[in-house]
C-alpha positions as CSV (number, residue, x, y, z in Angstrom):
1,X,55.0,-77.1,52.4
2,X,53.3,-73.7,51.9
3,X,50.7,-73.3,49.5
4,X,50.1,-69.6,48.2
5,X,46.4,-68.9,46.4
6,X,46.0,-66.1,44.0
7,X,43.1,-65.1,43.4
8,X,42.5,-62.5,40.5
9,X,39.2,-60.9,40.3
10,X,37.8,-59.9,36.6
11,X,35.4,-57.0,36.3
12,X,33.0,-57.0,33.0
13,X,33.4,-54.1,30.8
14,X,30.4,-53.0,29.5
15,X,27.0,-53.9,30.8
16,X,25.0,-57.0,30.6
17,X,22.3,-57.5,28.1
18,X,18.5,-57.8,28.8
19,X,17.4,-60.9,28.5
20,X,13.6,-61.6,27.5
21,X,12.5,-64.5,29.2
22,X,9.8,-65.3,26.5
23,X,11.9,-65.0,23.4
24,X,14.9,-63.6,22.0
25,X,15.7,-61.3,19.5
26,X,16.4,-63.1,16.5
27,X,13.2,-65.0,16.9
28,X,11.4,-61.8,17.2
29,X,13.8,-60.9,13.9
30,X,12.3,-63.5,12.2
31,X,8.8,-62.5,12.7
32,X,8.9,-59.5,12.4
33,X,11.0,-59.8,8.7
34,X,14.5,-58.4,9.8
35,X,17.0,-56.7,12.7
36,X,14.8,-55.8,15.7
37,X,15.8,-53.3,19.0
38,X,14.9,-55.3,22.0
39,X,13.8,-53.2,25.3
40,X,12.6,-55.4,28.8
41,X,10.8,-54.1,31.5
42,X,9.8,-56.4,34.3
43,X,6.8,-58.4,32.7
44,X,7.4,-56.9,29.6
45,X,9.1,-57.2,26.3
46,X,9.3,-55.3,23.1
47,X,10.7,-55.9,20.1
48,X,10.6,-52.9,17.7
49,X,12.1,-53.6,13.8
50,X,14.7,-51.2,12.1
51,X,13.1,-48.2,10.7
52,X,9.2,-48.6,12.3
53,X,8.6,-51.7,10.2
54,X,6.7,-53.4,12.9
55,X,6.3,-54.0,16.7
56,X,6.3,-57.4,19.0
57,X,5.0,-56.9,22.4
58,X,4.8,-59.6,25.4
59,X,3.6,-59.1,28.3
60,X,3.0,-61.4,31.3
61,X,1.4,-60.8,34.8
62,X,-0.1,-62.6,37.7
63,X,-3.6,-63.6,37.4
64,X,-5.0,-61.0,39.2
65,X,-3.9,-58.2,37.3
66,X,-5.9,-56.9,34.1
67,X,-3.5,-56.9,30.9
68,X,-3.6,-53.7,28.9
69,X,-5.8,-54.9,25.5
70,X,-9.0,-54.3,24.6
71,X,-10.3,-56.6,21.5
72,X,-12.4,-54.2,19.1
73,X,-12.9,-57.6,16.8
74,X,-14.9,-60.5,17.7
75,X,-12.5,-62.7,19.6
76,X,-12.2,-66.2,18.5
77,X,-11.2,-69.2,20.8
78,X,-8.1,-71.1,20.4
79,X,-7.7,-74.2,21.6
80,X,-4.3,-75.9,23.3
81,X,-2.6,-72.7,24.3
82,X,-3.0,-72.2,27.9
83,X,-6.7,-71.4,29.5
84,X,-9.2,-68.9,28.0
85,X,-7.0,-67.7,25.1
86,X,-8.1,-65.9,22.5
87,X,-7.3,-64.2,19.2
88,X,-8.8,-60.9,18.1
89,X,-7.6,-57.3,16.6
90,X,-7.3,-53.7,17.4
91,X,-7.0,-51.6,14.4
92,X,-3.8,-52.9,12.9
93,X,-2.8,-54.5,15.8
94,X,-3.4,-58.7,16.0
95,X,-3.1,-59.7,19.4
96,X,-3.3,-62.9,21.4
97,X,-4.7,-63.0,25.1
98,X,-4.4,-65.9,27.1
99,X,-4.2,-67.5,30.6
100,X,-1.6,-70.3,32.0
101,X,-2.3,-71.2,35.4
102,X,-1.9,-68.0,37.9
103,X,-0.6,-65.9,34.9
104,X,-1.9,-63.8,31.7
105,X,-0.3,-63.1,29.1
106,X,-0.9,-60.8,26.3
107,X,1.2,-60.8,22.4
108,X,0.8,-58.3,20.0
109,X,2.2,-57.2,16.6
110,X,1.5,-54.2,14.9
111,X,2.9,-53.1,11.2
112,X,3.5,-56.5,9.6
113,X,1.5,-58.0,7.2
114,X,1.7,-61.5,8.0
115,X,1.3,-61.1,11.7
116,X,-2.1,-62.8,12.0
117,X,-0.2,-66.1,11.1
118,X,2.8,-65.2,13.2
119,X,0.9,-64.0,16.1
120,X,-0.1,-67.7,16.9
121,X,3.3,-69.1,16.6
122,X,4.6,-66.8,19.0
123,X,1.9,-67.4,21.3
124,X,2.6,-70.7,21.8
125,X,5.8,-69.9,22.3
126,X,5.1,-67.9,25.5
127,X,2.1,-70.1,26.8
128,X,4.8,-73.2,26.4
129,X,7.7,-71.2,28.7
130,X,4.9,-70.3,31.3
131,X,3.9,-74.1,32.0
């Protein structure tokens, strides 16, 4: 008996998407109030809404590294999200800086109006994936 094996190789058309490994566009949708254009960089995502209607930024490094945010508000602790986080503001910007074992993390919105609630949420979000 003779056995014969075809085997038919399938290339992808088109590309592959980026893939945020903190959160996914229609999460960042939601928060930021509708359709968002997602770009990732390595340690870094960036979730920009339709027509300049608001901005989610993520970013996570190793320990060592300093993040890119300076708080201009008085920061104020939060407890249960990872080691040393804090919440505090830059201009119109409400941002989140925090610490889960040997990495840092840093989440920021800019042009929404709720995003002082929302900045929490998504947060926790990102300190929960880094555990």
């Amino acid at each position: 008996m003779k056995f014969v094996v075809v085997v038919i190789a399938c290339v992808g058309i088109g590309r592959a998407e980026s893939v945020c490994l903190w959160l996914n566009a229609a999460t960042a949708g939601g928060v930021l109030g509708g359709p968002v254009t997602m770009s990732v960089k390595p340690g870094v995502c960036e979730f920009v809404r339709e027509s300049n209607k608001g901005t989610l930024h993520i970013e996570v490094q190793k320990k060592p590294l300093a993040l890119s945010a300076k708080c201009e508000s008085a920061a104020t602790p939060l407890m249960a999200m990872g080691n040393e986080a804090v919440a505090c503001s830059m201009g119109d910007t409400q941002m989140v800086i925090g610490r889960v074992r040997d990495q840092r993390f840093l989440v920021w919105i800019r042009g929404n109006d709720q995003a002082k609630e929302k900045i929490r949420k998504v947060a926790e979000q990102v300190a929960g994936s880094l555990f």
